[in-house]
N, C-alpha and C positions, 0 to 999 in steps of 0.2 A: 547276680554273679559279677556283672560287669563294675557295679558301683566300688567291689572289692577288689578292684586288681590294682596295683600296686607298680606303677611304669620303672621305680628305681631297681625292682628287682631282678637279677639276674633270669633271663630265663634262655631255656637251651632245648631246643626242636629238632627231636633227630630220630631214623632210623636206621634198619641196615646196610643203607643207601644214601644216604645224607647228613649231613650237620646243620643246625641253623643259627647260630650263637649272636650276642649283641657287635654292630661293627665297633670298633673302636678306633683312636687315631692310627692306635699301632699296625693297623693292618693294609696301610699302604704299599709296605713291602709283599704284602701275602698277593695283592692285586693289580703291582707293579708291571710282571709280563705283560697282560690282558693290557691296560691301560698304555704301554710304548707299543705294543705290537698290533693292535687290534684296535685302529681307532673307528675305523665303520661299525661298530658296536654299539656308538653312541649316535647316531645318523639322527634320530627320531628327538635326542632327548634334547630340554633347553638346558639344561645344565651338561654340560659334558663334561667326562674323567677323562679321556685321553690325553696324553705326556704326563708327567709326572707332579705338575704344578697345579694341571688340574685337578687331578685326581686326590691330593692334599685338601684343596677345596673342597672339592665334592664330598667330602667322610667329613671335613670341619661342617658343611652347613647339614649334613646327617645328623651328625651326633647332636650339633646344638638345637637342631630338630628337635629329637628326643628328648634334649634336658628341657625345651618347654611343654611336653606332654602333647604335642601335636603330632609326633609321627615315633615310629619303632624299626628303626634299620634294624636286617640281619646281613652277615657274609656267609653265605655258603661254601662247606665245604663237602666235597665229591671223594666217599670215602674209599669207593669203586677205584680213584688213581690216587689219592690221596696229595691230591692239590687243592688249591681253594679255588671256584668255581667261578664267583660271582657273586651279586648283591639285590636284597630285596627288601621290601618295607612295609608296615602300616602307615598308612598318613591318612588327614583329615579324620582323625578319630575323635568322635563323639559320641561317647558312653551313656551319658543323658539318653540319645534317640534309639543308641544301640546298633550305632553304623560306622564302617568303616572305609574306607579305600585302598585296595593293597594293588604296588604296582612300584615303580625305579627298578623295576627288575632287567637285571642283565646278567646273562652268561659267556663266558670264553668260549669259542668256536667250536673247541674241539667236546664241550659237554651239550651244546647244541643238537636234540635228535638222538639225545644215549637213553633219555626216559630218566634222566634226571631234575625235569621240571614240573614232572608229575608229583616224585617225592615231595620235590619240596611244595606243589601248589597243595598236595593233599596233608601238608603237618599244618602248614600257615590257616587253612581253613576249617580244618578241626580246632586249633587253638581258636579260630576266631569265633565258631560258632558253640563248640562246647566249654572250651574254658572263659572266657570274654562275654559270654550270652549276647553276640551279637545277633542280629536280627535282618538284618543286609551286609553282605560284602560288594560292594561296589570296584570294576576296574574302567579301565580307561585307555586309551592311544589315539596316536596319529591315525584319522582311516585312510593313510597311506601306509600302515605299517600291516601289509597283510600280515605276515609271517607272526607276528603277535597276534594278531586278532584272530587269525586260524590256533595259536596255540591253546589263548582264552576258551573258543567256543568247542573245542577239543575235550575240555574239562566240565564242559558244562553248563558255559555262563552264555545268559541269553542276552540278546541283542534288543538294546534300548531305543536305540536312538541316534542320532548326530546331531550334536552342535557346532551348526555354522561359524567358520572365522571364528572359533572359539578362544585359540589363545596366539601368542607369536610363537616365532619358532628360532631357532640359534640366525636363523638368516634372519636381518631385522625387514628387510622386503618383501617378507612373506607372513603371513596367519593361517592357523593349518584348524580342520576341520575335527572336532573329537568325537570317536564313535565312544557309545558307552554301554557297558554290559554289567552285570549283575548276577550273585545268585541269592537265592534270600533260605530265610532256617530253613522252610519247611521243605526246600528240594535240596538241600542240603542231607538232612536227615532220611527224604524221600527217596531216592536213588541216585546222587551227584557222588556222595559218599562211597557207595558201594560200588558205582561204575569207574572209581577212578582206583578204589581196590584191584578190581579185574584184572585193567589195564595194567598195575603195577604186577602182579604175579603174571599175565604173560609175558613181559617184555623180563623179567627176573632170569 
């Protein structure tokens, strides 16, 4: 399955609760608020959107991401207030091993905590694991970033490891430490799937 997927095509990840469509340059305006208003949003990340010049950047090395076949931004949209939410991705994908890395995920404050990251983590890993025939989904953060890594292990993903001084960080006098989590097919299929079902009809 994975050998046949096809990265220039259009594809669109959505339920009654979410949208997940390709970012494109256009959508600077859709993620403009978040980006002037809310720049502690990007605390964690080396690349940050905050102000408007970054945030340009940020979607330009996204997308040209994409056109070399090494990552798949989506923007999310929160169809619950009918704004645009926020942004996430596949990267370091290799269809060969049948692995991936999903993670540049960020939401505006106010979809923070609504049970809208459930949707979107449960379409992105079905796609990954049913349609993609991946075989590992791999995530990643600062293990300074609780609030991420409680949302990761929330879902399901078990805890690897840390990598020491692993990479820099926007402060150039600083190297931050990476925790790494995982979920792989067969807890996928096993109960990850269905526990993040649950989740979604009680919080509904």
């Amino acid at each position: 399955m994975a050998a046949a997927f096809n990265f220039s095509q259009h594809i669109l990840l959505e339920d009654e609760r979410v949208e997940l469509r390709p970012l494109q340059h256009s959508d600077v305006e859709h993620l403009l608020e978040i980006s002037l208003n809310e720049p502690e949003t990007w605390e964690y990340s080396l690349v940050k959107a905050n102000g408007k010049e970054n945030l340009i950047n940020y979607i330009h090395l996204a997308v040209a991401a994409r056109d070399t076949k090494t990552q798949f931004p989506f923007i999310v949209f929160d169809k619950q207030s009918g704004k645009y939410a926020g942004s996430t991705r596949f990267y370091d994908i290799n269809l060969e091993f049948k692995t991936l890395l999903l993670g540049f995920t960020w939401y505006g404050k106010q979809f923070r905590g609504t049970g809208l990251n459930k949707h979107c983590k449960f379409l992105v890993l079905q796609f990954a694991f049913e349609t993609l025939g991946m075989e590992r989904v791999e995530f990643r953060a600062d293990n300074n970033n609780k609030r991420s890594i409680a949302a990761m292990k929330s879902i399901g993903c078990k805890e690897e490891g840390v990598l020491r001084n692993h990479m820099p960080t926007a402060n150039i006098n600083l190297r931050r430490d990476t925790i790494i989590l995982s979920i792989l097919r067969e807890e996928w299929f096993g109960n990850i799937k269905q526990h993040l079902v649950s989740i979604m009809k009680e919080s509904s």
